[in-house]
Every structure is written in structure tokens, then in C-alpha cells.
C-alpha atoms as one frame of an Amber mdcrd trajectory, in Angstrom:
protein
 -10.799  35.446   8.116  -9.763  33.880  11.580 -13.571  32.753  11.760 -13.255
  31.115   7.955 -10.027  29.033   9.209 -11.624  27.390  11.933 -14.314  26.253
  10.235 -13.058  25.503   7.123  -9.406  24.793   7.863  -9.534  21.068   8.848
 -11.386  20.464   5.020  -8.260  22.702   3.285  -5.922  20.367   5.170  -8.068
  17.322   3.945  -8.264  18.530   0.582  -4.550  19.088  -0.015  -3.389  15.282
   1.711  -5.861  14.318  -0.582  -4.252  15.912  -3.910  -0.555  14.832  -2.307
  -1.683  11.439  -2.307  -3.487  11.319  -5.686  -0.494  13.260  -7.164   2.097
  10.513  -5.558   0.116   7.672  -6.971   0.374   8.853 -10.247   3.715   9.292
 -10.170   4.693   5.949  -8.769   1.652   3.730  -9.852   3.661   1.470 -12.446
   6.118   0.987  -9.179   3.525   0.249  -6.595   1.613  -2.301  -9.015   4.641
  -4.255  -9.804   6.225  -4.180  -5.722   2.087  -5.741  -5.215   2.249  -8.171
  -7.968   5.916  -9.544  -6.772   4.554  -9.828  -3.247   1.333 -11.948  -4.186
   3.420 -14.110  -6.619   5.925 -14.621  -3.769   3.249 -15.183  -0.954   1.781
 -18.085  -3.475   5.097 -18.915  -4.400   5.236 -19.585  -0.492   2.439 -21.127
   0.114   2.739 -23.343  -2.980  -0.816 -22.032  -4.438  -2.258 -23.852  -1.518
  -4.959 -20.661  -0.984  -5.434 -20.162  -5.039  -7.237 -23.408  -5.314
């Protein structure tokens, strides 16, 4: 068993971050897309379209 940890312990570890993250996405995705949209609206805002063309 000690043998199967070491070699396969680091892709458990990988595996579960992995589901975390895909798990907290889903949960806050409407949240994340609209805190992303506000930023690029205020960064052209900002910039007064300027980089838009």
C-alpha cells in the first residue's frame, strides 16, 4: 500500500484539486462571468474604447 502512495499519490492529489476546482466553477460560474464582464466594460469604459477599435 505504502509502495501504491508514492507512486500514485501526487496524481490522487491532482485529481481531487482538479474536481474542487471544477466543482467551485460550477457553483459560482454565473458570478465569475458577470465580476469578468464588469471588469472589461470598466477597463474600456477607462480607456474610452481606445483598444476596441
Amino acid at each position: 500500500m505504502k509502495s501504491f502512495l508514492e507512486e500514485y499519490g501526487l496524481i490522487i492529489v491532482a485529481a481531487i484539486v482538479v474536481l474542487g476546482v471544477i466543482v467551485f466553477a460550477s457553483q459560482f460560474s454565473d458570478t465569475i462571468v458577470d465580476a469578468i464582464d464588469g471588469l472589461i466594460g470598466t477597463f474600456t469604459d477607462q480607456t474610452s474604447g481606445i483598444i476596441g477599435g
